[in-house]
Residue, then its C-alpha position, 0 to 999 in steps of 0.5 A: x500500500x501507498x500512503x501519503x500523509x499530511x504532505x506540504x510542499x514549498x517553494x521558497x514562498x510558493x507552498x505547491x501542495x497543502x496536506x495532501x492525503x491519500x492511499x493507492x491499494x494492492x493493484x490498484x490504479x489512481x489517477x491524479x488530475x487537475x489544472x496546470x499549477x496545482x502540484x500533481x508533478x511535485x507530488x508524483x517527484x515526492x512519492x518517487x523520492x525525487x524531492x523531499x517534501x517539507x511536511x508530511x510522511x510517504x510510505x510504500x509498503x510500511x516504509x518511509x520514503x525518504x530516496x527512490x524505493x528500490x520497488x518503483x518505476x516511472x514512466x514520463x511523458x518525453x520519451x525521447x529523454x528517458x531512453x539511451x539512444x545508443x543502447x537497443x531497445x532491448x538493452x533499453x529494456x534491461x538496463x534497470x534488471x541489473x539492480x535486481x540481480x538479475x543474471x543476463x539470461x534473466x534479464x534478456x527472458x523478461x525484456x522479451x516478454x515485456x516487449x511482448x505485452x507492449x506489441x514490440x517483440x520484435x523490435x529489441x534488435x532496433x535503437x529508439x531513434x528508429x521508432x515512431x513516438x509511440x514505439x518509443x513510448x512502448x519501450x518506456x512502458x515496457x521496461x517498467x513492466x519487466x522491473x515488477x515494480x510494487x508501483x509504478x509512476x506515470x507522469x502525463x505518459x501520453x501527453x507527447x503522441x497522437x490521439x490514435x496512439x494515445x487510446x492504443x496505450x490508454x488500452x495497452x495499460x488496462x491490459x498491463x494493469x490486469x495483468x500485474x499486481x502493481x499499484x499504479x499512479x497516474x497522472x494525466x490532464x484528460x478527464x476521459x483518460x482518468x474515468x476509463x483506466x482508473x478504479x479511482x480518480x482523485x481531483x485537486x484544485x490548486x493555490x495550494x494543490x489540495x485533494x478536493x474529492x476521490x472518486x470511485x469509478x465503479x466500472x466493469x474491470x473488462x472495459x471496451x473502448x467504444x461501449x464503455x464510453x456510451x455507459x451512463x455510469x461513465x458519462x455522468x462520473x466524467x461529467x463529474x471530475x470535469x465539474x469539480x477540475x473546473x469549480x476547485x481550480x483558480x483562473x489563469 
């Protein structure tokens, strides 16, 4: 289990985030949203152990988070900047598996299967500049898979491709996340995104980023891309988290 605690974080006198609560269970998956400015990457650095937030306490799996976990992944939105362009996609991929101790047998056998579950299987011989931007973010997806981590960050992963790329990793992660055991937390700007992946979604307004409502989905857990969409029990909660974005965050 995820458990953030009272969290506050501040910039010189900018305070980014203000007791900030919340906890992510066993497989399951959270999505953060909100308007630019309200604090949803500073808290998704502070869970990672990238920054130490001023007040407040984090813990993964009972323990305090005070650097990165040796059990998290992240995905970020450039994918252009989180893969080494002069190692193979699968090497790529298996770069991570040395801190797992991992032989180079080992380390190859997960590669290929988590190049598998993204739909790259053969592509482990090519180098990232070789693939379009949504390959590219595949491979991003897939070396977090085949780290296992106990949870995986996603910081606006599918900002940076094209809409038809954008569903096919939105459905990509359903079939990922069905498949694990992984918490995972999400962040992203689009409200549609957020009530489709998610079995909660958490809305914050900002000045200072504050938790303003979490919300069940209550979704079937085999969801279509097409007839989930037309459910009422969808459009009514996406009505919802685009009501509150709107109400809980300060013009620009």
């Amino acid at each position: 289990m995820l458990e953030v605690l009272k969290l506050t974080h501040t910039y010189g006198e900018q305070t980014a985030l203000d007791d900030v609560s919340f906890e992510v269970g066993e497989n399951e998956l959270v999505s953060i949203v909100g308007k630019s400015g309200c604090g949803k990457s500073t808290l998704l650095r502070a869970v990672a152990g990238l920054i130490t937030p001023t007040t407040g306490e984090i813990r993964l799996s009972g323990r305090t988070v005070d650097g990165v976990p040796d059990d998290l992944a992240v995905v970020f939105q450039d994918y252009s900047r989180s893969l080494l362009p002069w190692l193979s996609v699968r090497d790529n991929v298996t770069f991570p598996l040395r801190r797992r101790g991992l032989d180079k047998a080992a380390r190859r056998a997960a590669a290929e299967e988590a190049l598998e579950e993204v739909g790259l299987a053969d592509a482990g011989g090519k180098f990232p500049w070789q693939l379009s931007g949504g390959m590219q973010q595949r491979v991003a997806i897939a070396r977090a898979l085949a780290y296992r981590p106990t949870l995986l960050l996603m910081d606006e992963p599918f900002g940076s491709v094209d809409a038809q790329t954008r569903e096919d990793l939105e459905d990509l992660l359903l079939r990922a996340h069905a498949a694990s055991d992984m918490m995972i937390l999400l962040v992203t700007h689009d409200i549609d995104e957020s009530v489709y992946v998610s079995d909660r979604v958490l809305v914050m307004g900002r000045s200072p980023g504050r938790v303003m409502a979490d919300l069940d989905v209550g979704l079937p857990a085999e969801r279509d891309r097409i007839e989930t969409r037309e459910l009422p029990e969808f459009v009514h909660l996406r009505s919802e988290v685009g009501r509150l974005v709107r109400n809980n965050a300060v013009p620009a």
